[in-house]
C-alpha positions in Angstrom: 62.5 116.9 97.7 64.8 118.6 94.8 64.2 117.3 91.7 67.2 116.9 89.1 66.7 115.9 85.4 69.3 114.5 83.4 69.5 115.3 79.8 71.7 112.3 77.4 71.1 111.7 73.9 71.0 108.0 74.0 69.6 105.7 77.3 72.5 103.0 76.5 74.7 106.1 77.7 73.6 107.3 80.6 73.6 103.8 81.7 77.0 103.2 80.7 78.4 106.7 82.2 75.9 108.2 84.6 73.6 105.3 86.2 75.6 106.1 89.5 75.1 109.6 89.7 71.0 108.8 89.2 71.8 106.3 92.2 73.0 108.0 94.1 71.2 111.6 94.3 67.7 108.8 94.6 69.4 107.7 97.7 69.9 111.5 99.1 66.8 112.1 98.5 66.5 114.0 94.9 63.7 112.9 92.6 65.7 111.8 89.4 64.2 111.9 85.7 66.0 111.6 82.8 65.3 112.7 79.0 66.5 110.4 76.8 66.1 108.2 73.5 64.0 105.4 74.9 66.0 102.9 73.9 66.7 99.1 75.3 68.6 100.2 78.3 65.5 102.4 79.6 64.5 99.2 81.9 68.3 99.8 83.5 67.4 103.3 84.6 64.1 102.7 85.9 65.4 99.6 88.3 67.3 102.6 90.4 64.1 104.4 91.0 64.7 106.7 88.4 62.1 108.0 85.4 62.5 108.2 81.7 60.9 110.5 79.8 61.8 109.5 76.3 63.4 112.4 74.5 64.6 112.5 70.9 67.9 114.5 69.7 69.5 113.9 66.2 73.0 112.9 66.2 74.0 114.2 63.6 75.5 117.3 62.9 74.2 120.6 64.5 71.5 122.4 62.3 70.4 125.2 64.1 66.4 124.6 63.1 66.8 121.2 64.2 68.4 122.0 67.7 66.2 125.1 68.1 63.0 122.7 67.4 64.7 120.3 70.2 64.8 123.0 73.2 61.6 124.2 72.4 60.0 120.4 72.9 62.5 120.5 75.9 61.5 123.7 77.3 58.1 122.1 77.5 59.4 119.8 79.3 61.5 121.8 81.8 58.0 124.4 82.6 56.3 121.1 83.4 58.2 119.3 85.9 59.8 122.6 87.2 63.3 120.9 88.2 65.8 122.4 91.2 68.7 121.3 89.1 69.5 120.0 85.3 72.4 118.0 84.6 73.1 118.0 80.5 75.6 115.4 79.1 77.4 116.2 76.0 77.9 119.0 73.6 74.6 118.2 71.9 72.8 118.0 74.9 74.6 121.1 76.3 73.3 123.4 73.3 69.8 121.6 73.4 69.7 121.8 77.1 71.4 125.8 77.6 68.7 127.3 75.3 65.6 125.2 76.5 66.8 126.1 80.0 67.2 129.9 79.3 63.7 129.6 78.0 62.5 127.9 80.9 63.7 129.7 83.5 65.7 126.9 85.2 68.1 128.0 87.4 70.2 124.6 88.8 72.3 124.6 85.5 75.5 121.6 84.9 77.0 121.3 81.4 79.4 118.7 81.4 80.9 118.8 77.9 82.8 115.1 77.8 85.3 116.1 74.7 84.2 118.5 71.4 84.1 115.2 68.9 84.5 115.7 65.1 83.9 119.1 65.0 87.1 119.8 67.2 89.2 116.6 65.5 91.1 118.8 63.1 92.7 121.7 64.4 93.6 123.6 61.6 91.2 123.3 59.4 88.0 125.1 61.8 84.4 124.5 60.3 81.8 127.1 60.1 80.1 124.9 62.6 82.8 125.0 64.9 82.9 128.3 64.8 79.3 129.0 65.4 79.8 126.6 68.3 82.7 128.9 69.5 80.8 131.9 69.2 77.7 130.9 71.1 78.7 128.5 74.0 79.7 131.1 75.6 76.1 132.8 75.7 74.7 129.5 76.4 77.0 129.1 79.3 76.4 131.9 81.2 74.4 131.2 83.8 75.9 127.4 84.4 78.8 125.1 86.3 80.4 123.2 83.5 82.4 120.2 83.8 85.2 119.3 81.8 87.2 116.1 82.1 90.7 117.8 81.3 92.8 120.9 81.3 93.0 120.8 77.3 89.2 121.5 77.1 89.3 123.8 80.1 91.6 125.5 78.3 89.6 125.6 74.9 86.4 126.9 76.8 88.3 129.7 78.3 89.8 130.6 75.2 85.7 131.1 73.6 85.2 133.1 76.5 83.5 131.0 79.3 85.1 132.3 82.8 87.3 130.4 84.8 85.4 130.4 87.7 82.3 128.7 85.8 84.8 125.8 85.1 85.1 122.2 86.8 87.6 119.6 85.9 86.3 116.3 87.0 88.5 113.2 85.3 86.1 111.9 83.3 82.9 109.8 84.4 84.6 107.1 86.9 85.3 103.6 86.7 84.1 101.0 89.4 87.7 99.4 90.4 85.9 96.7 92.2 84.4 95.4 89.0 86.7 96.1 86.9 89.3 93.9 88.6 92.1 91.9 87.1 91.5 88.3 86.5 94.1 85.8 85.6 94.7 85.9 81.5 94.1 82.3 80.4 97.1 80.9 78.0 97.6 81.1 75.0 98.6 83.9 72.0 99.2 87.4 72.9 96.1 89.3 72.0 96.1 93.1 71.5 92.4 94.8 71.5 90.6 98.0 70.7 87.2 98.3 72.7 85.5 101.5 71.6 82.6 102.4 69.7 83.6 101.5 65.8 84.8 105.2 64.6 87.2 106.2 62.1 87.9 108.9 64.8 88.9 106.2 67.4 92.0 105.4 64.9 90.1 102.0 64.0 91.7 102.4 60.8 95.6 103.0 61.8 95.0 99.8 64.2 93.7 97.8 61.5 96.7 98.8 59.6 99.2 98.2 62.1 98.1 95.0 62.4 98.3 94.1 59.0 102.1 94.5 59.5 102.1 92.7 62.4 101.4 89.6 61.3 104.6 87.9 61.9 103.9 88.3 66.0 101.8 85.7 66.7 99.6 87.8 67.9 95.4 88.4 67.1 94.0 91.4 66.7 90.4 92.4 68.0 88.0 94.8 67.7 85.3 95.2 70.3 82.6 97.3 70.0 79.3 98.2 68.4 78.7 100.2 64.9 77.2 104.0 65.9 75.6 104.7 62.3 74.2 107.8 64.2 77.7 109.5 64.3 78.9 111.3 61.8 82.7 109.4 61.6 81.1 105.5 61.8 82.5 102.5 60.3 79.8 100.7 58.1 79.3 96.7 59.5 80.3 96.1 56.1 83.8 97.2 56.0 84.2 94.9 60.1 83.7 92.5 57.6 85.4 93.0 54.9 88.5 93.2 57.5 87.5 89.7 59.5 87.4 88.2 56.0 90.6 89.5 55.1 92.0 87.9 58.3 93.5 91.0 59.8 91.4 91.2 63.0 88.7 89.8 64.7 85.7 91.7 65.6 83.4 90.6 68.6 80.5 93.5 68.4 79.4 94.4 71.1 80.0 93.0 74.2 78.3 93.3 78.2 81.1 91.2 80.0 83.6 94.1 79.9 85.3 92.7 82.6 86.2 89.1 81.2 86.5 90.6 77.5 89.3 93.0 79.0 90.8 90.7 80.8 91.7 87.8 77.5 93.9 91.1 76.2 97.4 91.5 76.5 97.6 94.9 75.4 94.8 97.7 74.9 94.9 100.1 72.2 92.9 103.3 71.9 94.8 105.5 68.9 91.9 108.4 68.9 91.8 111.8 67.5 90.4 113.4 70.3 88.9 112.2 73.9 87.6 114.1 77.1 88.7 111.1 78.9 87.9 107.9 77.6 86.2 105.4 79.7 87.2 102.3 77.8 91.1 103.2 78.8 90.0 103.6 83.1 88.2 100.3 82.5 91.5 98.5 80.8 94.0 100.2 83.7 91.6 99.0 85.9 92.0 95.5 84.7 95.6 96.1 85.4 96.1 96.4 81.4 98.9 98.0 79.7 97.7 100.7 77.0 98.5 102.4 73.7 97.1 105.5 73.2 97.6 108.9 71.2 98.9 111.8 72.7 96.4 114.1 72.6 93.4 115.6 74.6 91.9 113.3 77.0 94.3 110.4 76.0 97.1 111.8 77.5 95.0 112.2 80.8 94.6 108.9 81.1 97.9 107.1 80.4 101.4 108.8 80.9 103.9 107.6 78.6 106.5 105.0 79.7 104.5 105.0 82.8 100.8 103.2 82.9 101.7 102.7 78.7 103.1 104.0 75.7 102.0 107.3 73.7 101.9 107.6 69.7 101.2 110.3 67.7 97.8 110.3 65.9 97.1 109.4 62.5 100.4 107.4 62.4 99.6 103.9 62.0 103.6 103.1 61.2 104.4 104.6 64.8 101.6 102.6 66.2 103.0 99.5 64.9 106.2 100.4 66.4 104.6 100.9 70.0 102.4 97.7 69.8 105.5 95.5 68.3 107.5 96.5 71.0 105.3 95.9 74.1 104.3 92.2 72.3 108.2 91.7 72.9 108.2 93.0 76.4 106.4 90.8 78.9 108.4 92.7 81.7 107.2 96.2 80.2 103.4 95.3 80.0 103.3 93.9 83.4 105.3 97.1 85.0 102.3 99.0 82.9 99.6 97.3 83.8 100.3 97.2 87.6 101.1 101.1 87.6 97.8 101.6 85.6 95.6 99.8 88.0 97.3 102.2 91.1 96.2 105.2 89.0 92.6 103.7 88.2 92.2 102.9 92.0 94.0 106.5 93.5 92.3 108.8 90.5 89.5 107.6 88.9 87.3 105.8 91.2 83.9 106.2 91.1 83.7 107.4 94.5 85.9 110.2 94.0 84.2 111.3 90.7 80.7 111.3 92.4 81.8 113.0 95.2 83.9 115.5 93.2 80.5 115.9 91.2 77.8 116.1 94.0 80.0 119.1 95.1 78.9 120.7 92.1 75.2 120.0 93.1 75.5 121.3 96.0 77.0 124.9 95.1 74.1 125.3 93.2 71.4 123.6 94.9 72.0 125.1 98.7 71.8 128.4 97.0 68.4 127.6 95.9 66.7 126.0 98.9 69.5 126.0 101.4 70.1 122.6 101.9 73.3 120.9 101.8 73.7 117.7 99.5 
């Protein structure tokens, strides 16, 4: 039986983005552990038939005594359970994971990098460590398959150096269209929504200021989501408040019925700095939701301007306003949207055809080790 470990900062995560994968190697037969924060969700992964072995990383920032003392405690790890095949989740876990590997002589290596965060946000202005990450990733990556969830970061990789053949572009982590299923939107005022994690890099603020310009609408303004004080760019419960109190928006925390929370929203806005491909978009054009997004990496992959929704550059909280003001004022235009959004959600981003398009993955390196097919 191959055994495949999973390496994700937080358990909340992995359930959110990964739980599928676990489900499905269990049921072809793999032995699935995963390291991880042991966290309220750890309950989630176990029920699949899955093991946690509780894992600590830091979030924040990338101090090379920190994440050198990390592989180490991983590498322990790694020599004891002696897994066919490692799967790490995120540029964190990617370093972490790359080094205790090399150390443990693990050969089964997937690096799925799901966008560069903070440190890649601003383009011109590189930070040292930015460019430490630019100069080793490469080494790290040697000997691994890494997945990318669009061509910008493909391209970025290439650019440090990582080969093209080592590359996989697999649209992000899936979306279960059968869940996430339009439902009819009850009456009453429009309602525009931005379901992330509460970041200043998710454009929290330009939304907040669009739609204290937007008051004359009619419509409400929501924020959905939870406050990450483990990242670097969170927004302090405080200031949600300050906001609600203001009456600007509304802010619901965080939420488990995606599905009906999506579906009260007449428009979904994402304006981020930088995505690999963000999930909370799939889930709203699954819903059949028109969305408002920024053109950049990742966004861009997910919603086509004039097509699935409307593009805006980021930063811009005036052009923002713009795009939002004039798809309250067309009920014609967000239903077009929304309808083309849930095709794409059902032809490209399935979770069928991400797992399937990952397990090949698996098996490249997997039958080379024990010359089974997956």
């Amino acid at each position: 039986m191959p055994k495949l470990i999973f390496l994700v900062s937080e358990d909340w995560y992995f359930v959110s983005h990964r739980l599928h994968l676990a489900t499905r190697a269990i049921a072809e037969g793999f032995e699935v552990k995963v390291c991880t924060r042991q966290g309220e969700q750890a309950h989630r992964i176990t029920s699949v038939g899955a093991t946690v072995i509780p894992f600590t990383q830091e979030r924040r920032g990338l101090n090379p005594f920190s994440l050198l003392r990390e592989a180490w405690n991983l590498s322990k790890i790694y020599r004891r359970e002696k897994p066919d095949l490692v799967h790490h989740v995120a540029l964190r876990s990617v370093v972490v994971g790359e080094i205790a590997a090399w150390i443990a002589c693990i050969g089964g290596r997937v690096s799925a990098i799901t966008g560069f965060g903070h440190l890649f946000t601003d383009q011109a202005r590189p930070t040292m460590a930015r460019r430490i990450v630019e100069w080793v990733l490469p080494l790290l990556l040697l000997r691994s398959l890494v997945i990318v969830q669009n061509q910008d970061d493909a391209a970025t990789l290439k650019a440090m150096g990582v080969k093209a053949d080592q590359i996989r572009i697999i649209a992000g982590s899936g979306v279960d269209t059968m869940h996430f299923a339009p439902l009819p939107r009850a009456p009453g005022s429009p309602l525009v929504m931005l379901a992330s994690r509460m970041l200043w890099d998710k454009g929290v603020g330009e939304f907040v200021d669009a739609a204290r310009q937007l008051t004359d609408t009619g419509a409400r303004f929501v924020l959905v989501g939870r406050v990450d004080d483990g990242n670097p760019s969170y927004i302090s419960e405080q200031q949600l408040r300050d906001w609600v109190n203001e009456g600007i928006v509304e802010w619901w925390g965080q939420r488990s019925d995606m599905v009906s929370c999506l579906n009260e929203a007449d428009i979904i806005c994402l304006p981020s700095y930088r995505e690999g491909l963000p999930k909370s978009l799939l889930e709203a054009m699954s819903c059949g939701k028109p969305c408002i997004t920024t053109n950049v990496t990742g966004c861009r992959d997910a919603v086509r301007d004039q097509d699935n929704g409307l593009l805006v550059p980021a930063r811009d909280a005036a052009e923002l306003r713009t795009a939002v003001k004039k798809m309250l004022a067309d009920p014609a235009m967000r239903e077009r949207m929304g309808t083309r959004g849930r095709q794409r959600a059902l032809e490209e981003f399935g979770l069928q055809r991400i797992s399937n398009l990952t397990f090949d993955v698996y098996s490249q390196l997997i039958s080379k080790r024990h010359n089974i097919r997956v």
